[in-house]
matplotlib code that plots the C-alpha trace (Angstrom):
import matplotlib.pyplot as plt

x = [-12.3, -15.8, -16.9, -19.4, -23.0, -21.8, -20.6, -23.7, -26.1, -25.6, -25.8, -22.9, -23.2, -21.7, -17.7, -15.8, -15.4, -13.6, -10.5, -10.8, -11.8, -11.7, -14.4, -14.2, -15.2, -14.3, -13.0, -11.4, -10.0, -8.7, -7.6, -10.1, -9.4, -10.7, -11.8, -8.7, -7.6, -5.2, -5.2, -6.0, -5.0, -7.9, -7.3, -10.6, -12.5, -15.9, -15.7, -15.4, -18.4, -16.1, -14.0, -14.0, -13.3, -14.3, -16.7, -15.4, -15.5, -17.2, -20.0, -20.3, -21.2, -23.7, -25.1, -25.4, -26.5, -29.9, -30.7, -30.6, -33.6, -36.2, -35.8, -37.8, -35.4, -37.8, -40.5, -40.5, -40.6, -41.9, -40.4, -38.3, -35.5, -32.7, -33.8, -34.4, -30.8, -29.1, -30.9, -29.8, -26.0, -25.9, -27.4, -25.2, -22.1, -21.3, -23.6, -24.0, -20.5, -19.0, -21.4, -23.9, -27.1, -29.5, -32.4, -32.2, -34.1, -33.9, -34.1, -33.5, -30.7, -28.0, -26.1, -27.9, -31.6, -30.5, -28.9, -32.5, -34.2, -31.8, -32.3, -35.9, -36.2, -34.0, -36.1, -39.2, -37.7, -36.4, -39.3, -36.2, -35.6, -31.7, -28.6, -24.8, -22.7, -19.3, -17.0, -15.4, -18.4, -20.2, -23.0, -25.1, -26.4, -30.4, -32.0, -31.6, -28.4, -27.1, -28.0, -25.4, -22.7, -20.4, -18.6, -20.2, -19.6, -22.0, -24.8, -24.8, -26.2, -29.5, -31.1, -32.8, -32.4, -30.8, -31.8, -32.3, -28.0, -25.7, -22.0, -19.2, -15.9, -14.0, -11.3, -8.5, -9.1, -8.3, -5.5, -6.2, -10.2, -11.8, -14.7, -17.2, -17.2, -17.8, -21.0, -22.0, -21.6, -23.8, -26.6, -26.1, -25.6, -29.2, -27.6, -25.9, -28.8, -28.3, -31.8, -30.5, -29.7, -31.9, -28.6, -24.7, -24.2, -20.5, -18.0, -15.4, -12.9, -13.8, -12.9, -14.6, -13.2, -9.8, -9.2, -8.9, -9.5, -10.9, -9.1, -10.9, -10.7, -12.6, -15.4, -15.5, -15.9, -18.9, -20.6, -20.2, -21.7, -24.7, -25.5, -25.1, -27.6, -30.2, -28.7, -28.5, -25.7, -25.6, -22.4, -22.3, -20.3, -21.3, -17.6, -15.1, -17.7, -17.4, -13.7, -12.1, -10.9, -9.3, -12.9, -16.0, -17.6, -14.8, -15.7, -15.1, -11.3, -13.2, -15.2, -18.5, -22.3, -23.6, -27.5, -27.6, -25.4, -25.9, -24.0, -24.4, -21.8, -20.0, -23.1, -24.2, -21.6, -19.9, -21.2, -24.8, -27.3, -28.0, -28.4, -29.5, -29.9, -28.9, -30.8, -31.7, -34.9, -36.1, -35.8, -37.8, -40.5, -41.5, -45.7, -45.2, -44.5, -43.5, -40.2, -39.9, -39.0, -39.5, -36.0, -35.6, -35.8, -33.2, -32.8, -29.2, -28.5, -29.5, -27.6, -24.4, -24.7, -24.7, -22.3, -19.7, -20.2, -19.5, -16.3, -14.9, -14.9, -13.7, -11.0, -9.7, -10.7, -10.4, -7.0, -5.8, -6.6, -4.4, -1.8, -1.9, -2.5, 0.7, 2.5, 0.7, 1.8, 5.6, 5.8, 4.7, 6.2, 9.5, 9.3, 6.2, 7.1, 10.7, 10.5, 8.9, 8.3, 5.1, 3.7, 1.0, 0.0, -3.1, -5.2, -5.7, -6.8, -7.2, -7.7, -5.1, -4.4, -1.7, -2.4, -0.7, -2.5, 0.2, 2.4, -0.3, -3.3, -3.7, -0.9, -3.1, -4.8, -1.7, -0.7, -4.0, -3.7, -0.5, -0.9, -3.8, -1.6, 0.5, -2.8, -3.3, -6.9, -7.1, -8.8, -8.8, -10.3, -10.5, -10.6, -10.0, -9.1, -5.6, -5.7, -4.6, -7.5, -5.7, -8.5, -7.9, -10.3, -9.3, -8.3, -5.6, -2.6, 1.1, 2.6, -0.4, -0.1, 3.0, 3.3, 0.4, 2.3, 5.4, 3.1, 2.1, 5.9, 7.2, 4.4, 4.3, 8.6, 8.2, 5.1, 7.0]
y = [61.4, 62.7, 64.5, 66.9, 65.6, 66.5, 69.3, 70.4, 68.9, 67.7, 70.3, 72.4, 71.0, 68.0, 67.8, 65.0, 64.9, 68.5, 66.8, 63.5, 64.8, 61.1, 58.8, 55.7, 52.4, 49.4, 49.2, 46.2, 45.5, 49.1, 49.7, 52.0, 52.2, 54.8, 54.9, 55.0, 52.0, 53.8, 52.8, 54.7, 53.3, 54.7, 55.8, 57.6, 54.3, 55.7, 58.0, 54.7, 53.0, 50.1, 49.4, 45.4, 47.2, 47.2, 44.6, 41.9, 39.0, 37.3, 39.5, 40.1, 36.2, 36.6, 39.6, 37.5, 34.4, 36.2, 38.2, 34.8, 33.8, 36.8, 37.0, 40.4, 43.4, 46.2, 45.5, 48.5, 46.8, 43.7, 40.8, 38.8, 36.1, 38.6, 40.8, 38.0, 36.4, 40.0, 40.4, 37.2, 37.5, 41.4, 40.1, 36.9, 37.2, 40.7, 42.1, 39.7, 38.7, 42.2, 41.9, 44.2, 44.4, 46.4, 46.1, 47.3, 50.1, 50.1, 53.7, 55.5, 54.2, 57.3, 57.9, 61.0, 59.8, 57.3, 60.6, 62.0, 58.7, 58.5, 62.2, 62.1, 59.2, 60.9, 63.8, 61.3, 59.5, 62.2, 64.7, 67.6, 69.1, 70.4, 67.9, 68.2, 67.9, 68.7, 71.4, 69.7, 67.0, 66.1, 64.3, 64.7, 67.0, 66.7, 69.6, 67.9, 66.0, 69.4, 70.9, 68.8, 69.1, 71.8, 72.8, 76.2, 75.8, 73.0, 74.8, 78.0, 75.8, 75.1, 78.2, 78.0, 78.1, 74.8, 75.3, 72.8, 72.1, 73.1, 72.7, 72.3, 72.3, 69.1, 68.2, 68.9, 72.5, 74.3, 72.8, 72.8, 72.7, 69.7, 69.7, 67.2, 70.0, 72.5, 70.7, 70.3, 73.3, 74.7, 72.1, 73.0, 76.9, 78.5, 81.3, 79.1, 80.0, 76.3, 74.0, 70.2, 68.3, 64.8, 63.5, 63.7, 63.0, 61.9, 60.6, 59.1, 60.1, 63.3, 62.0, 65.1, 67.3, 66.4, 62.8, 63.5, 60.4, 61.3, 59.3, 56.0, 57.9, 61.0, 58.4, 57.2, 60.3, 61.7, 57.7, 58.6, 62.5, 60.7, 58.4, 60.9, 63.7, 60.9, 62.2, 59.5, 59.0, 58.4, 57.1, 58.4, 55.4, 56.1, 56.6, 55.3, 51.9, 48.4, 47.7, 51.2, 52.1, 48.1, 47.0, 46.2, 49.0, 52.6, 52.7, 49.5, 50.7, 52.4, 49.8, 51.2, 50.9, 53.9, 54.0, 54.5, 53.7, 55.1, 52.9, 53.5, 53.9, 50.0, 48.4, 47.7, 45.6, 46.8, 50.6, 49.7, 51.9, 50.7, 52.9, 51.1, 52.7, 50.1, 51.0, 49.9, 48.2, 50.3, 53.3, 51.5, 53.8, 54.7, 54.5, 52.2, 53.8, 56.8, 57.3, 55.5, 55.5, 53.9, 52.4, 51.0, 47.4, 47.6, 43.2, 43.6, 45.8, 42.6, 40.5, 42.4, 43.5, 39.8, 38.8, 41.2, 39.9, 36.3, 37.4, 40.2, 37.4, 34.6, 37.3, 38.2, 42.1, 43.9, 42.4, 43.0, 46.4, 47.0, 45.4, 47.6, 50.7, 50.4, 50.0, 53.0, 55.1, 53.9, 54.7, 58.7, 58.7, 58.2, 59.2, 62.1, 63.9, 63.9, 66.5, 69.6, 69.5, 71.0, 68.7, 66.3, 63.0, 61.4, 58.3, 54.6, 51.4, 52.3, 55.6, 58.7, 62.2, 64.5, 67.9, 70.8, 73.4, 74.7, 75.3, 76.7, 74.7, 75.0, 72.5, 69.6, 70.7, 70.3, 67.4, 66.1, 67.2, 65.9, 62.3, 62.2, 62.8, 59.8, 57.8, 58.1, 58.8, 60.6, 63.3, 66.4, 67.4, 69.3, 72.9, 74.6, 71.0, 71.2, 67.4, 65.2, 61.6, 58.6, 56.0, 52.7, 49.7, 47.6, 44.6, 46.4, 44.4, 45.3, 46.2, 48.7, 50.2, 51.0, 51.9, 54.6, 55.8, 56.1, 58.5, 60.5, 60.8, 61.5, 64.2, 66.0, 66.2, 68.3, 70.7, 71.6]
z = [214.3, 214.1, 216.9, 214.8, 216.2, 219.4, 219.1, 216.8, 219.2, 222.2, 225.2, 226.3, 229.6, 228.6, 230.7, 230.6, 227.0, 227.0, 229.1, 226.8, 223.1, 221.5, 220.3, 222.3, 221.3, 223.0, 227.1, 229.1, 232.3, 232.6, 229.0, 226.8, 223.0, 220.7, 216.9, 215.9, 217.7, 220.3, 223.8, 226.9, 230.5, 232.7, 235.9, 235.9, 236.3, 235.2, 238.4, 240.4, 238.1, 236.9, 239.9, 238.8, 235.1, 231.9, 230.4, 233.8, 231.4, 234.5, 234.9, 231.0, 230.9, 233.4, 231.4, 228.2, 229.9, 231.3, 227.8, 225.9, 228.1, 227.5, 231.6, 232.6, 232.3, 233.7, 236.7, 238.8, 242.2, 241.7, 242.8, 240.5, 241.0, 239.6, 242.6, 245.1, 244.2, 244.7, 248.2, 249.5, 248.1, 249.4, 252.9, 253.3, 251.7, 252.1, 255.0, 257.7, 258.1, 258.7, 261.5, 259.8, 260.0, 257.3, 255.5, 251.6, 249.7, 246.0, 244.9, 241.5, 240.0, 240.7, 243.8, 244.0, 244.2, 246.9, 248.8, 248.7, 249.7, 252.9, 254.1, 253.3, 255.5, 258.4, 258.4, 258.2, 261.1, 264.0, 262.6, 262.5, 258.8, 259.2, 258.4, 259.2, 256.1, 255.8, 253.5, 250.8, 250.5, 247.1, 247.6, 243.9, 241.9, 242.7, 244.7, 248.0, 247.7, 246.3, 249.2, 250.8, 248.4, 249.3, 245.5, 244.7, 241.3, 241.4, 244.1, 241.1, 238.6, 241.0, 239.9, 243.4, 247.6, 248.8, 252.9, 255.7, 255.9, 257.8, 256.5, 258.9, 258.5, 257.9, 260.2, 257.8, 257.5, 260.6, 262.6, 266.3, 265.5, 267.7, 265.0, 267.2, 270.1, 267.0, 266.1, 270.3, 271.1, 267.8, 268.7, 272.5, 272.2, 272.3, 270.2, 267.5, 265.1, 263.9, 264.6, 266.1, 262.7, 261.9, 260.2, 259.6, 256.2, 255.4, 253.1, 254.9, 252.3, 250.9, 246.9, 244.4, 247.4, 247.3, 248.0, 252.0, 254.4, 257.6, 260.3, 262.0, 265.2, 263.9, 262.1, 265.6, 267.0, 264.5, 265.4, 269.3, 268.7, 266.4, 269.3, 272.2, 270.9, 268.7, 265.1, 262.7, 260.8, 256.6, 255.3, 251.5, 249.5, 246.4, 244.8, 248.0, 248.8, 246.8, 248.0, 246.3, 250.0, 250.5, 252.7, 250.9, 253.0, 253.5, 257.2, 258.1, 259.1, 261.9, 263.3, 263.3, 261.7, 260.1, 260.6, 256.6, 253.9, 250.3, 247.4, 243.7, 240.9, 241.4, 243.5, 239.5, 239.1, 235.6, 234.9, 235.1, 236.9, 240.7, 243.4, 247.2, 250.1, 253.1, 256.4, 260.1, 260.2, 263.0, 260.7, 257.6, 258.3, 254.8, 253.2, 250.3, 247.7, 249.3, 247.8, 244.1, 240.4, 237.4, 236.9, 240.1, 239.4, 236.9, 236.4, 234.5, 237.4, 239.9, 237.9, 237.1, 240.7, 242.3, 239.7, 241.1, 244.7, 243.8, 241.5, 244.2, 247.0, 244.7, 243.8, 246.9, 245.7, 249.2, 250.0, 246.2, 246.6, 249.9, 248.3, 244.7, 247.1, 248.9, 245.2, 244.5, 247.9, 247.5, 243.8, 244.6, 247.5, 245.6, 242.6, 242.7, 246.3, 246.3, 243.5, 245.0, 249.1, 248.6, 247.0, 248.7, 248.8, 250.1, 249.8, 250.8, 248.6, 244.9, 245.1, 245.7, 244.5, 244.1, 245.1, 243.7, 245.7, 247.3, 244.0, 241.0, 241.1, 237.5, 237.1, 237.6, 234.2, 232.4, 234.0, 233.2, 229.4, 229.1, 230.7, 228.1, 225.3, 226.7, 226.4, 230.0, 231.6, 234.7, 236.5, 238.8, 242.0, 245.2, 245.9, 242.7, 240.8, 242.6, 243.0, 240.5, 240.9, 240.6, 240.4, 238.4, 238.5, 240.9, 238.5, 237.0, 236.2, 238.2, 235.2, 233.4, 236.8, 237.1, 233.1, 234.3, 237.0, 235.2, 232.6, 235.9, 237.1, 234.0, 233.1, 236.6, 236.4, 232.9, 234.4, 237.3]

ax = plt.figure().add_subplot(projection="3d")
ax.plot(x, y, z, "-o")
ax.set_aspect("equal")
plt.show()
C-alpha cells in the first residue's frame, strides 16, 4: 500500500492517518474498505460527519440528480432554489415543530467559523467582550473558537494570546461544586477579577473532552443563570446535534431554547461542508456582510443537507438511535465494566466512551491499535485520550454493531 506522497509531502500536522495507516477507497453505510479490499467497521463516523453514513444511497441520488442538470454549485449568498428548499425544510420540518423558533445564518462551512460568527454576534449584541466556556470543551481550532476550547495541546499550537474567556469548571469535576453559584458569585463578586460574560458557550455533552453529558437539570440551570443576569446562551452542536444524542437537537432532553445554536459536521448531510449558525431574530443584528466567506453557499451542501432531513424523518432516525444506544449501554455494561471496577462508562444515543483514566490512560491507545488491527475504526478522547469514542453512523445495522462491539470487548479483555 503506497503511502509515499504523503509521507514525502504532505505536512506533519496531518493526525488521523497515524492511528489508521491505510489507503481507503470506497465507504458505505458504516463499513470503510481500503486498497486492498479489507473492511473497516467505523465507529469514528467522520468525527460525527456521516451520522446517516457513508455515501446514504438516498442523499447520494439526490447528489447525482442536481449535477446532471448544470444547477449552480457556488453562489456565495445569493439566493438559489437549493438554498431556498433547505430553509424551508430546516424551518418546517425540523424547527418549528420542536417549538423552536430561529432564524438561520450561513457561515463558512466548518463548525469552527460558525463558533466565531455566534460569539461575534454575542459580543455585537450585549456590547460585553468576555464569554463563559467550560473545562473539558472543544469548540474549534480558529483563533476565537480556540479561545474557547479548553485542550492545551490544542491552545499551544496558536502561537498567540487567546483572551476575552473565562473557563469554568464543568460540573463533573469537583463533587459538591454548585457550578451556577460559581459563575454568580464571579459575575456578582466586585473582586472576582472576571468582567460579566456576553455568552455561555456549551456543549451539552462534552464529546473531544471525554464523552461527559451534563444532566437536563444542570442545562436548565445554565438557561435559568443566562436569563437571570441578560447572558446569552450558544449551544455548540457541531459533533452531539443531527440526532447523535437520540433528539434532532442534544438539548432537547432538557426542554429549553438556546439563544444560538452552532451545527456543522452532519447539517451537510453526507460529509459535505455546511456550517449554520441558528439564532433569535431579535439578536440578527449583523451589517450585511459583516461576517462572510466565500464557500458559504455551498449548493451540494443545500442539497445533501435537505436530503438528510427528508430521509432522517422518513427513517424514524431519533427513535432508532435511542433504541441502538440502549444495545450499546447494555452490551458494555455487561460485557466491558464487569471486568475492571474502575472502569467507566458514559454516553447517550449513538455516542459513548470508555474511559480508562483511572487504570493507565495509555490503554486506550492500544485498545485503539488493536481494534484497528481487527478492522475496527475508533477513537480516543478526554483528558489525556483516556476515553475510548464509540461513535457509529447512526444507520448501522444490529448485527455490524454488535460484531464492532464484540472487537471492543474482546480487545479491551487482552489490554487489561
Amino acid at each position: 500500500m503506497n503511502t509515499n506522497a504523503f509521507e514525502t509531502y504532505e505536512s506533519v500536522v496531518r493526525s488521523y492517518c497515524r492511528h489508521f495507516p491505510k489507503v481507503f477507497t470506497e465507504a458505505k453505510g458504516a463499513v470503510i474498505k481500503d486498497e486492498d479490499g479489507q473492511e473497516y467497521i467505523d465507529f469514528f463516523c467522520g468525527a460525527g460527519a456521516v451520522n446517516y453514513g457513508h455515501n446514504n444511497s438516498y442523499i447520494k441520488q439526490k447528489l447525482v440528480d442536481y449535477l446532471t442538470t448544470d444547477g449552480i454549485i457556488h453562489a456565495l449568498d445569493m439566493y438559489t432554489v437549493p438554498k431556498r428548499e433547505f430553509i424551508e425544510t430546516l424551518e418546517e420540518k425540523i424547527i418549528k415543530p420542536r417549538g423552536l423558533n430561529y432564524k438561520i445564518q450561513f457561515c463558512g462551512p466548518t463548525g469552527t467559523n460558525g463558533v466565531e460568527a455566534a460569539i461575534k454576534l454575542a459580543r455585537k449584541n450585549t456590547g460585553r467582550s468576555n464569554i463563559f466556556a467550560f473545562m473539558g470543551c472543544f469548540h474549534g481550532m480558529t483563533l476565537g473558537a480556540l479561545s474557547l476550547t479548553s485542550e492545551m495541546y490544542a491552545r499551544n499550537g496558536a502561537g498567540a494570546s487567546l483572551n476575552d474567556v473565562t473557563h469554568i469548571p464543568a460540573p463533573y469535576m469537583f463533587e459538591g461544586l454548585d457550578v451556577i453559584a460559581y459563575m454568580q458569585t464571579m459575575i456578582d463578586d466586585d473582586h472576582s477579577a472576571v468582567s460579566k460574560p456576553a455568552a455561555v458557550v456549551m456543549e451539552t455533552l462534552q464529546a473531544e473532552g471525554g464523552i461527559r453529558p451534563f444532566s437536563d437539570q444542570f442545562l436548565r440551570d445554565v438557561r435559568a443563570f443566562c436569563d437571570k443576569n441578560d447572558i446569552l446562551m450558544i449551544v455548540d452542536d457541531i459533533q452531539v446535534g443531527c440526532c447523535r444524542c437520540g433528539t434532532f437537537f442534544s438539548f432537547e432532553r432538557a426542554g429549553i431554547q438556546p439563544d444560538m445554536v452552532v451545527m456543522s459536521k452532519s447539517i451537510g448531510g453526507m460529509g459535505m461542508p455546511l456550517a449554520i449558525v441558528l439564532l433569535k431574530e431579535e439578536l440578527d443584528k449583523w451589517k450585511p456582510g459583516e461576517h462572510n466567506g466565500t464557500f458559504r453557499g455551498n449548493q451540494l451542501s443545500f442539497i445533501a443537507g435537505t436530503a438528510s432531513f427528508e430521509w432522517l424523518l422518513e427513517n424514524n432516525v431519533e427513535a432508532e438511535t435511542r433504541r441502538k444506544g440502549e444495545i450499546v449501554r447494555e452490551y458494555l455494561t455487561k460485557e466491558i465494566l464487569s471486568l475492571d471496577s474502575r472502569l467507566e462508562l458514559r454516553g447517550m444515543g449513538l455516542i459513548w466512551g470508555i474511559d480508562f483514566g483511572k487504570i493507565d490512560a495509555s490503554l486506550t491507545e492500544n485498545v485503539i491499535e488493536k481494534c484497528f488491527e481487527r478492522h475496527l475504526i475508533c477513537e480516543c478522547a478526554g483528558r489525556n485520550g483516556s476515553v475510548l469514542k464509540i461513535m457509529p453512523p447512526l444507520v448501522i445495522e444490529d448485527e455490524l454493531l454488535k460484531q464492532g462491539l464484540d472487537i471492543i470487548a474482546q480487545t479491551t479483555k487482552e489490554t487489561l
